[in-house]
C-alpha positions as CSV (number, residue, x, y, z in Angstrom):
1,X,12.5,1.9,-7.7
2,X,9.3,0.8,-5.6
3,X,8.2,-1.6,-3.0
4,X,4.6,-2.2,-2.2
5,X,3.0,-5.6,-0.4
6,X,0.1,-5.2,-1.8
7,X,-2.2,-3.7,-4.9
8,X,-4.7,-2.5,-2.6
9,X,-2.4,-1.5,0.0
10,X,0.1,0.2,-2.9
11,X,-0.3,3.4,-1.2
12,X,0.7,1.2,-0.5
13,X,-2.8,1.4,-2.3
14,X,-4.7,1.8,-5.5
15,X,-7.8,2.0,-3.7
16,X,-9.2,5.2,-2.6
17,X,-8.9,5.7,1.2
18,X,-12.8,7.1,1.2
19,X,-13.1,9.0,4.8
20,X,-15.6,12.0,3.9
21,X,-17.0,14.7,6.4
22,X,-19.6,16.4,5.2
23,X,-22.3,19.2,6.6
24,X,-23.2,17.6,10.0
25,X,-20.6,15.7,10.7
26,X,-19.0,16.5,14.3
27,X,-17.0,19.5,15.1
28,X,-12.6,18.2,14.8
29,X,-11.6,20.8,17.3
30,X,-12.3,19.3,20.9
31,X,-11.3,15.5,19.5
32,X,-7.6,15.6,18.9
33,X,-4.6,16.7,21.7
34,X,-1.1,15.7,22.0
35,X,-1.2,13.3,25.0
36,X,-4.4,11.2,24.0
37,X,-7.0,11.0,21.1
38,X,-10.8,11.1,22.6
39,X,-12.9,7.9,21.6
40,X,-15.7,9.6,19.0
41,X,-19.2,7.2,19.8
42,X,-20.9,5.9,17.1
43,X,-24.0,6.8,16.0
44,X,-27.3,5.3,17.7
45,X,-27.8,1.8,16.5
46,X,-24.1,1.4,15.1
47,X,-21.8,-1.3,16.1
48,X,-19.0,-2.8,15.1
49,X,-16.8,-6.4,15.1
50,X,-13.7,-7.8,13.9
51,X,-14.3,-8.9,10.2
52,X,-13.8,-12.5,9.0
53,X,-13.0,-14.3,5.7
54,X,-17.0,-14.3,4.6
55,X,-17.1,-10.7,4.7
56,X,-15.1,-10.5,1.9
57,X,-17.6,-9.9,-0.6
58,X,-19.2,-7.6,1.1
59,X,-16.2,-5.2,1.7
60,X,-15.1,-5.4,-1.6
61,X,-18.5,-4.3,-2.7
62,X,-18.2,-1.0,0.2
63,X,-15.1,-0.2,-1.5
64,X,-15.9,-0.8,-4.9
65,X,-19.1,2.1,-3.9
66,X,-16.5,4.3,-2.3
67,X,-14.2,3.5,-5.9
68,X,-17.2,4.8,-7.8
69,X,-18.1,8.0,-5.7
70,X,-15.3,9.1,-5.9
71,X,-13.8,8.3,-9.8
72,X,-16.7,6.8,-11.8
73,X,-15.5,3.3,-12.2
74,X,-14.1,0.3,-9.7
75,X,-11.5,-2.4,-10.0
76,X,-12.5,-3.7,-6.8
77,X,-12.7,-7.7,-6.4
78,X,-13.1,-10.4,-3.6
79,X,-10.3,-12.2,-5.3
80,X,-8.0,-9.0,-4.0
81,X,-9.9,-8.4,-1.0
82,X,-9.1,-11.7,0.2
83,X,-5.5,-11.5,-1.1
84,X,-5.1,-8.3,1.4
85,X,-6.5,-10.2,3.9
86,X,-3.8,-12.8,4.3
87,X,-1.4,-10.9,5.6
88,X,-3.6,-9.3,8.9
89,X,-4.4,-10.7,11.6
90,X,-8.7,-9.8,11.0
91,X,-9.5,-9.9,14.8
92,X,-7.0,-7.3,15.7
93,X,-6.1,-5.3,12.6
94,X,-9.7,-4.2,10.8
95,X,-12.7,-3.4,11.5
96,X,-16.4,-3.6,10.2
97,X,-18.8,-0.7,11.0
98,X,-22.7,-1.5,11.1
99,X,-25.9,0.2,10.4
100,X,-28.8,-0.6,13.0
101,X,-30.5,-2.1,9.5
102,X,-27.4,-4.3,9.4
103,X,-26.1,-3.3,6.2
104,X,-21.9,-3.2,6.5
105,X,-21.9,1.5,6.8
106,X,-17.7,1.3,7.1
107,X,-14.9,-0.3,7.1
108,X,-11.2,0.0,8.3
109,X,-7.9,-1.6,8.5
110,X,-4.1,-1.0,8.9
111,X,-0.9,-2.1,8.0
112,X,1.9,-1.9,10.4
113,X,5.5,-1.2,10.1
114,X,7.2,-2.3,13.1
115,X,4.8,0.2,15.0
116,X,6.6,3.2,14.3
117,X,4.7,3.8,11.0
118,X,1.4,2.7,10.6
119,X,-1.4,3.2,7.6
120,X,-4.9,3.3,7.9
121,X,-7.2,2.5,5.2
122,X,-10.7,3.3,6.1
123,X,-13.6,3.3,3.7
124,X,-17.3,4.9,4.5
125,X,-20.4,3.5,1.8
126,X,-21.8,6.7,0.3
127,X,-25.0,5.8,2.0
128,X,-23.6,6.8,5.7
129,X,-21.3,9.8,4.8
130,X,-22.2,13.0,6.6
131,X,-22.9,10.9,10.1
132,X,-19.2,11.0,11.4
133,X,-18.2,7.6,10.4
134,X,-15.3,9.1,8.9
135,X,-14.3,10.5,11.8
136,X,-14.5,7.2,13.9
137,X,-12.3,5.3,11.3
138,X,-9.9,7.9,11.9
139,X,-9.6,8.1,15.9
140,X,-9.9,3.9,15.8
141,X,-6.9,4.0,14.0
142,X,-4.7,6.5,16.1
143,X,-5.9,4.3,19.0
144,X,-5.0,1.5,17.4
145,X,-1.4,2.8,17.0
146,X,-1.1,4.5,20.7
147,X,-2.4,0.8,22.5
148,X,0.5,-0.6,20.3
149,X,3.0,2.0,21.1
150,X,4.7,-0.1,23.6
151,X,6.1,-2.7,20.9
152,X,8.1,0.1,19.1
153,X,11.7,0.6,19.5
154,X,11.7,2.9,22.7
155,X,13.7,6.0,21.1
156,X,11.4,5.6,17.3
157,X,9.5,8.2,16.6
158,X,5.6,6.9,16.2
159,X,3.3,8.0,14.0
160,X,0.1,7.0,11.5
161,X,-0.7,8.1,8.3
162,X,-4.1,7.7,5.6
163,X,-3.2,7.8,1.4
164,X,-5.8,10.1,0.2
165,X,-7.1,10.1,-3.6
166,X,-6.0,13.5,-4.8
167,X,-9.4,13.8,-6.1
168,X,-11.4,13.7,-2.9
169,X,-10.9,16.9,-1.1
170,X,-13.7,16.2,1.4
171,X,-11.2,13.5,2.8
172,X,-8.3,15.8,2.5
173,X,-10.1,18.5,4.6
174,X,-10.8,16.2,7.5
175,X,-7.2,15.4,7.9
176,X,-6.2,18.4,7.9
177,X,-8.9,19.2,10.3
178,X,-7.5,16.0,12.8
179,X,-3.7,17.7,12.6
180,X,-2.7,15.7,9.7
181,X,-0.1,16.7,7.6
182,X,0.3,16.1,3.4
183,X,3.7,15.2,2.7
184,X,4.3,12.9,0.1
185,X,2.6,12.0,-3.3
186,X,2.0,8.7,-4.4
187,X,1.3,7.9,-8.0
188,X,-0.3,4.8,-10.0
189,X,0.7,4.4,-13.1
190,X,-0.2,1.3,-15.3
191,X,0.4,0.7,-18.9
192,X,-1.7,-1.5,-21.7
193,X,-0.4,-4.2,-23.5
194,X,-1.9,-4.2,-26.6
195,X,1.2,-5.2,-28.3
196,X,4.7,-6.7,-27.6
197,X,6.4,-4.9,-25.6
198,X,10.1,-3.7,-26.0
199,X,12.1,-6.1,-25.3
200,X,15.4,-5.7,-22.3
201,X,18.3,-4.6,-22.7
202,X,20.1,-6.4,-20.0
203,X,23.8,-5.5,-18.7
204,X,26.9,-7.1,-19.7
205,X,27.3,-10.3,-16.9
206,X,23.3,-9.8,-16.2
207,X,21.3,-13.0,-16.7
208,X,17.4,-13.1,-14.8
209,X,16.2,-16.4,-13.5
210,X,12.7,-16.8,-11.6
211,X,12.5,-17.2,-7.8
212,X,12.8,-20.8,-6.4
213,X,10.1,-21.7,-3.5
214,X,12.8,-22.9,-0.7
215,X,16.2,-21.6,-1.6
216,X,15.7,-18.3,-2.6
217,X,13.7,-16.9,0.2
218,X,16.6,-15.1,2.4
219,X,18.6,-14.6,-0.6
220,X,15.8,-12.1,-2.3
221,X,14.6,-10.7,1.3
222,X,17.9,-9.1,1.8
223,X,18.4,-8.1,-2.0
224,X,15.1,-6.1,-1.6
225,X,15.8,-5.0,2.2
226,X,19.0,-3.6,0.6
227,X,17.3,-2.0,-2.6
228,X,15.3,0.1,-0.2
229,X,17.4,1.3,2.7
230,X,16.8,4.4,1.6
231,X,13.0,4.4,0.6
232,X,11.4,7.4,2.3
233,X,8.8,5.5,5.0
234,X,10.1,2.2,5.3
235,X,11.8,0.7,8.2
236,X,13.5,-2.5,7.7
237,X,10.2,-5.1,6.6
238,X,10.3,-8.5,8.9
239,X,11.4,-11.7,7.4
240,X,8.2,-13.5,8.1
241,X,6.1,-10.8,6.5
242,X,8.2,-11.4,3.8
243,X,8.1,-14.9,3.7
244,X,3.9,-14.4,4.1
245,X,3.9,-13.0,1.0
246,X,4.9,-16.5,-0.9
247,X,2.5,-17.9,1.1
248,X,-0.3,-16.1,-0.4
249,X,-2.6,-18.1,-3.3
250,X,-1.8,-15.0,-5.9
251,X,1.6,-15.7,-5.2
252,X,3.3,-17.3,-8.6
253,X,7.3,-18.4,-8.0
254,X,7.6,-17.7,-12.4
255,X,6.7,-14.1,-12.1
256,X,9.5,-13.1,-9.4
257,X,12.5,-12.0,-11.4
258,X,15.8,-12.2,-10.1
259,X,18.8,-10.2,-12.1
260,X,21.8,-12.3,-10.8
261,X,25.5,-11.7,-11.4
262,X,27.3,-14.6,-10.7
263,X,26.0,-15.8,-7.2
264,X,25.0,-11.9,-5.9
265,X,21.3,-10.5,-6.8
266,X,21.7,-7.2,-8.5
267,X,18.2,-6.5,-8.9
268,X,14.6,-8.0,-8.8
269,X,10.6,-7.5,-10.3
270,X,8.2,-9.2,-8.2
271,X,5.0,-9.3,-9.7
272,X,1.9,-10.7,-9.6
273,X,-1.7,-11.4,-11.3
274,X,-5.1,-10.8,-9.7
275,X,-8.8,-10.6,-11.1
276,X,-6.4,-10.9,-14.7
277,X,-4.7,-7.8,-14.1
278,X,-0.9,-7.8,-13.4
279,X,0.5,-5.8,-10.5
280,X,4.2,-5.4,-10.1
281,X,4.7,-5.5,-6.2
282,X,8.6,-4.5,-6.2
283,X,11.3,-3.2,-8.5
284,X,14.9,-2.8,-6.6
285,X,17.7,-2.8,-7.9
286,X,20.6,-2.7,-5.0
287,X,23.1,0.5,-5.6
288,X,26.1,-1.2,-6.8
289,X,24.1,-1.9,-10.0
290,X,22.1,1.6,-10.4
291,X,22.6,3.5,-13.4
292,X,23.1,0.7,-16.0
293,X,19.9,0.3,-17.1
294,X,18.9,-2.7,-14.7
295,X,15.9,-1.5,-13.6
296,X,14.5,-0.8,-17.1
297,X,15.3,-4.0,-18.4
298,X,13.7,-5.6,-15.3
299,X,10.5,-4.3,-16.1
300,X,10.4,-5.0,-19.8
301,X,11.3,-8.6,-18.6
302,X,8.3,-8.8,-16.7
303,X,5.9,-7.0,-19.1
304,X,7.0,-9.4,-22.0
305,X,5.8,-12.3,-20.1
306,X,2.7,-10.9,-19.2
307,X,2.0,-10.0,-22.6
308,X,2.9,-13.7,-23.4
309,X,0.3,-15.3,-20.5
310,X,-2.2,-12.5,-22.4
311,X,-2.2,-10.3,-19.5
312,X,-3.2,-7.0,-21.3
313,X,-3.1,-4.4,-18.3
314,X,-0.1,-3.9,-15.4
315,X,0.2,-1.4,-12.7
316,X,2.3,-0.1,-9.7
317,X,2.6,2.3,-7.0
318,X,5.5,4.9,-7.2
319,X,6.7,7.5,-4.7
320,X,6.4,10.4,-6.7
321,X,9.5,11.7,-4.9
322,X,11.6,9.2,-5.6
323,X,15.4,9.7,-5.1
324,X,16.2,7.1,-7.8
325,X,14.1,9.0,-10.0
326,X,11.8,5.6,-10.3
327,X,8.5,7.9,-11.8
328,X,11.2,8.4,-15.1
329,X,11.6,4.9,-15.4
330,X,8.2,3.5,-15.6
331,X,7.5,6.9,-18.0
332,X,10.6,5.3,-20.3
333,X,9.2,1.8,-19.7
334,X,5.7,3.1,-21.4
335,X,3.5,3.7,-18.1
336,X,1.3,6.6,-17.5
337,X,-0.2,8.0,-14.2
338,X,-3.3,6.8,-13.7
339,X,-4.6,8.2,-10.3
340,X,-2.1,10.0,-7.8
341,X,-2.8,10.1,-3.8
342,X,-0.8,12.0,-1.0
343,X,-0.4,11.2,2.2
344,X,-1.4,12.3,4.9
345,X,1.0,11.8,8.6
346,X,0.6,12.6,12.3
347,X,3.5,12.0,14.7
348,X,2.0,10.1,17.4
349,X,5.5,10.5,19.2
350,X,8.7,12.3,18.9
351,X,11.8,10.5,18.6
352,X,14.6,9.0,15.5
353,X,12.9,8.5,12.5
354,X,13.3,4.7,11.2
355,X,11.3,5.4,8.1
356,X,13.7,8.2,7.2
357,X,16.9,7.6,7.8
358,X,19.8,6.9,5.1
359,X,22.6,4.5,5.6
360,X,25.4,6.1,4.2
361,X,27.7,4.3,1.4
């Protein structure tokens, strides 16, 4: 079982989170404390501003150079940068760092969960590693969280996080260094379609329908809300983020799937297809269901039509911990790990942990 709002933001992401320090870069020790987080200056001649839609191109090419330092190839495209996009708010949520020359040296942005867990993706052009960029991204995005601390719930404990490539132990080193903490694996796995794909096996008094654009929207929000009530790191998603996400132009109504039994949703696959590659955003199937094969037949629903439209390559994002044991499935289902990150946390501040907790049955 996995949710995910967004390929590049899988880790939620499939994009390397690309913060290096290197020889030169400033000493970690005197920047961090419990109470506050110093504000690191740029250096001479930097500056930054709030990104905007025409930046697009130029991000994705930053990222797609970070992609490439750090694995050798890129899947990088406006097409997704702009699909991330939709759902922050640019002025307040990302940043763009640049060079005195004015080439774009950095980049940043988050994604918040009701302020009580919040990402960072930051991103630093091979060109300008080594000058403490890295560094900034990280401190802008623990003050991003602490000036936002307010809008938690008051008793939540608060606290931000970075998905590191696995690979890129320069990044992993200045987390640690910043009191960061590796606690949980993330793993893509994708799988080619070269030929037909099993076909599903679906449940006795399981039949799977496609989502419909202004009916079905609270109907599959709480299915997936209660799919993942016990995800590790996921507090209860709003509606309207939800709702954003059919807003979106990626977003296609025929590739949500909807396992129905009678009038209840037992389990859904929403998917969909950027730059020609599919990505599967959710699979959850809700526990009354579990352990009959659901989720499995889901996903060979959903590969079958891809191979169908000619769609030749689809990928996800999987805790790697998974108490359904979700990495098995996608293994049965034919996918391989393609790149695996870990995350990286630092509590912010103490308190009940909304992102862990487990209703009980």
């Amino acid at each position: 079982m996995r949710d995910s709002l967004s390929r590049r933001k899988c880790l939620r992401r499939t994009r390397t989170t690309h913060i290096v320090r290197q020889e030169g870069s400033p000493p970690r020790g005197a920047l961090f404390c419990v109470k506050f987080v110093a504000v690191i200056e740029l250096p001479e001649g930097f500056t930054t501003r709030a990104p905007a839609r025409e930046d697009a191109e130029v991000v994705a090419a930053l990222i797609s150079a970070c992609q490439i330092a750090d694995t050798g190839k890129t899947d990088m495209s406006v097409e997704e940068m702009l699909d991330d996009w939709h759902s922050l708010d640019l002025a307040e949520e990302a940043v763009i760092v640049t060079a005195p020359e004015g080439r774009t040296a950095a980049y940043a942005d988050v994604f918040n969960r009701s302020f009580v867990i919040v990402s960072t993706y930051g991103y630093v052009h091979p060109d300008y590693q080594g000058m403490g960029l890295g560094s900034y991204l990280v401190v802008w995005g623990e003050r991003w969280t602490r000036d936002r601390m307010p809008q938690a719930q008051e008793n939540a404990r608060v606290v931000v996080q970075h998905y590191i490539n696995s690979a890129n132990e320069a990044a992993r080193r200045l987390l640690e260094h910043s009191r960061y903490t590796p606690v949980r694996g993330i793993y893509v796995m994708e799988t080619a379609l070269d030929k037909s794909p099993p076909l599903p096996n679906w449940p006795a008094d399981i039949s799977v329908r496609t989502f419909v654009p202004g009916r079905d929207e609270r109907a599959v929000f709480e299915a997936v809300e209660d799919a993942f009530r016990d995800l590790w790191g996921r507090p209860r998603n709003p509606f309207e983020r939800f709702v954003s996400e059919t807003e979106k132009e990626s977003f296609d109504p025929t590739l949500w799937f909807l396992a129905v039994e009678g009038d209840e949703i037992a389990g859904v696959t929403l998917c969909k297809t950027l730059a020609g590659e599919g990505w599967v955003d959710v699979v959850g199937v809700r526990r009354p269901w579990r352990n009959r094969g659901l989720g499995l037949a889901l996903l060979r629903h959903a590969f079958t039509e891809y191979h169908r439209r000619g769609t030749r390559r689809v990928s996800l994002s999987v805790d790697a911990e998974s108490i359904t044991g979700a990495p098995r499935l996608y293994g049965r289902a034919g996918m391989r790990v393609r790149e695996s990150y870990m995350i990286y946390l630092k509590e912010l501040r103490p308190g009940v942990d909304l992102g862990m907790e487990l209703e009980e049955d």
